[in-house]
C-alpha positions in Angstrom: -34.6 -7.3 -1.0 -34.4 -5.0 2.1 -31.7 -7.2 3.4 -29.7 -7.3 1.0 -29.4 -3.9 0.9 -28.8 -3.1 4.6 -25.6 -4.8 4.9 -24.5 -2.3 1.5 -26.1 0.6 3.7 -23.8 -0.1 6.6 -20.8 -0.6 4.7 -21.1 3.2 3.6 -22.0 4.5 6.8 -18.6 5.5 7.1 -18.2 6.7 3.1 -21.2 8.8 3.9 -20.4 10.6 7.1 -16.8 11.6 5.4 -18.2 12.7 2.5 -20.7 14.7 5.2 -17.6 16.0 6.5 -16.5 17.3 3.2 -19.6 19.2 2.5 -19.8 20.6 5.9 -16.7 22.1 5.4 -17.5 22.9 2.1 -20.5 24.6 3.4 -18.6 26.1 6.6 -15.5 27.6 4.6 -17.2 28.6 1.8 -16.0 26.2 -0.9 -17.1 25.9 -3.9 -17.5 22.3 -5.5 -16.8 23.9 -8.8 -14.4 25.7 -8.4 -10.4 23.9 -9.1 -6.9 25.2 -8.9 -5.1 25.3 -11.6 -3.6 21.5 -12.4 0.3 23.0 -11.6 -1.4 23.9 -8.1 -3.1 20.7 -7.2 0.3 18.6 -8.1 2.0 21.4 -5.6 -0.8 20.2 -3.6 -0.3 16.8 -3.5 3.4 17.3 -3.6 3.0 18.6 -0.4 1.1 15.8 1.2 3.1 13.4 -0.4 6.5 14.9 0.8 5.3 14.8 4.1 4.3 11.7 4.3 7.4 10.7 2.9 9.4 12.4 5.5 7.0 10.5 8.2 8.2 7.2 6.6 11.9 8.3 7.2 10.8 10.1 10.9 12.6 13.3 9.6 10.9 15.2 12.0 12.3 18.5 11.0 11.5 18.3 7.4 8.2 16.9 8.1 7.3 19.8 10.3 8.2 21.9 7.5 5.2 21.3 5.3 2.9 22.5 8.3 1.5 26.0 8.2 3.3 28.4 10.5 0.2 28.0 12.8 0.3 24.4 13.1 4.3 25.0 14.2 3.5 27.4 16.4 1.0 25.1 18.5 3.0 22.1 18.2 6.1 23.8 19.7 8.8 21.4 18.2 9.1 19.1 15.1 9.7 16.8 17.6 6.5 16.8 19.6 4.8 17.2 16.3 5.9 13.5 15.0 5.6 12.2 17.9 1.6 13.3 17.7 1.6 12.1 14.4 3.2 8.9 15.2 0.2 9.1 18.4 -3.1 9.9 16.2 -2.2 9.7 12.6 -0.8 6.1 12.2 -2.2 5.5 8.5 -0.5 9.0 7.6 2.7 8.3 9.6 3.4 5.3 7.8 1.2 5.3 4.6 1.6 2.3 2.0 -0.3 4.1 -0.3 -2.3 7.3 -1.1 -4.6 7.9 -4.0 -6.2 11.6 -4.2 -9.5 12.8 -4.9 -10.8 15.7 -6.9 -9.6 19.2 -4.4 -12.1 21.9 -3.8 -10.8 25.5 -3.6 -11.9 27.9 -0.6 -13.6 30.4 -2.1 -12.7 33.6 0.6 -9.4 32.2 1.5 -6.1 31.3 0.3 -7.0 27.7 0.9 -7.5 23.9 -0.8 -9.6 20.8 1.0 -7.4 17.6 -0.5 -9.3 14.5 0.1 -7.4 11.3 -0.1 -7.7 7.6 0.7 -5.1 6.7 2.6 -3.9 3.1 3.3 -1.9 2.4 6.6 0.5 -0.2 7.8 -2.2 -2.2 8.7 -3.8 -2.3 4.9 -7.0 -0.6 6.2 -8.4 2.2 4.0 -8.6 5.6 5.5 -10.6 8.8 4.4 -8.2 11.7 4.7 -9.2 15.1 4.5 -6.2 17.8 4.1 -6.7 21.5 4.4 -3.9 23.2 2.9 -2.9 26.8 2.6 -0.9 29.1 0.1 1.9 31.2 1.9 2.7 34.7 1.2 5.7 32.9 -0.5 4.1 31.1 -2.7 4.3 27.9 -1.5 1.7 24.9 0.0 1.9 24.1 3.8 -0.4 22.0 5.4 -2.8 23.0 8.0 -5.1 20.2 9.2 -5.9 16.7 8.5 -8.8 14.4 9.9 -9.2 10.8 9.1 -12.3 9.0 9.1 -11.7 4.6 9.0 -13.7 3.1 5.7 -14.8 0.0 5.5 -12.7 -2.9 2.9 -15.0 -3.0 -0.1 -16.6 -0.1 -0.2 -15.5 1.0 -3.0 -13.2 3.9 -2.3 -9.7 1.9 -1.5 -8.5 2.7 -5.0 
């Protein structure tokens, strides 16, 4: 019976250390698991992500730049260099086929949301993505970081 359940163990590996991910920077930000935004707030949210990744399908660097925090313009200089690194290191966000979100924890001391997401790429392959996102002094959603973690086919988290 051992055996059968190693090759289940090592098909998570990858499920678990994203998930680690998450509560490390639950942990680290001071996030609290129970703690939502309102629903209007999460489909801002994820009407954010969305957008962008819809403006990375149609390399509308400008726009796409848009939806990233003032800080993550600032370090990135132009909208241009900033697709370019997303066309570089973010392949499954720069041309996503398909994105299904997961539940959003709110940052308890800041103005900010962690938006986990499975993300599937141009090559079909599932990706874990986890978005930090911050509220503006105008009101609105930008984005602020995003890692990817690769997941395994069947392992349950692709839809």
């Amino acid at each position: 019976m051992v055996n059968r359940l190693l090759p289940l163990t090592s098909r998570l590996r990858p499920v678990i250390a994203a998930l680690g991910v998450v509560a490390a920077l639950t942990f680290a930000t001071g996030a609290r698991a129970d703690s939502l935004p309102p629903a209007p707030e999460i489909d801002k949210i994820r009407g954010v992500i969305s957008a962008q990744m819809e403006a990375f399908r149609h390399d509308d660097a400008a726009l796409a730049f848009s939806y990233a925090t003032p800080d993550i313009q600032e370090l990135m200089g132009t909208p241009e260099q900033f697709l370019a690194m997303v066309r570089a290191q973010y392949l499954p966000v720069y041309r996503s086929k398909k994105v299904s979100f997961r539940e959003p924890v709110e940052l308890a001391d800041q103005p900010g949301v962690i938006q986990p997401a499975v993300v599937t790429g141009p090559d079909d392959l599932p990706v874990f993505a986890v978005y930090t996102v911050e509220l503006q002094k105008s009101g609105e959603w930008r984005i602020s970081g995003c890692l990817l973690y690769k997941l395994l086919p069947g392992d349950g988290t692709s839809t």
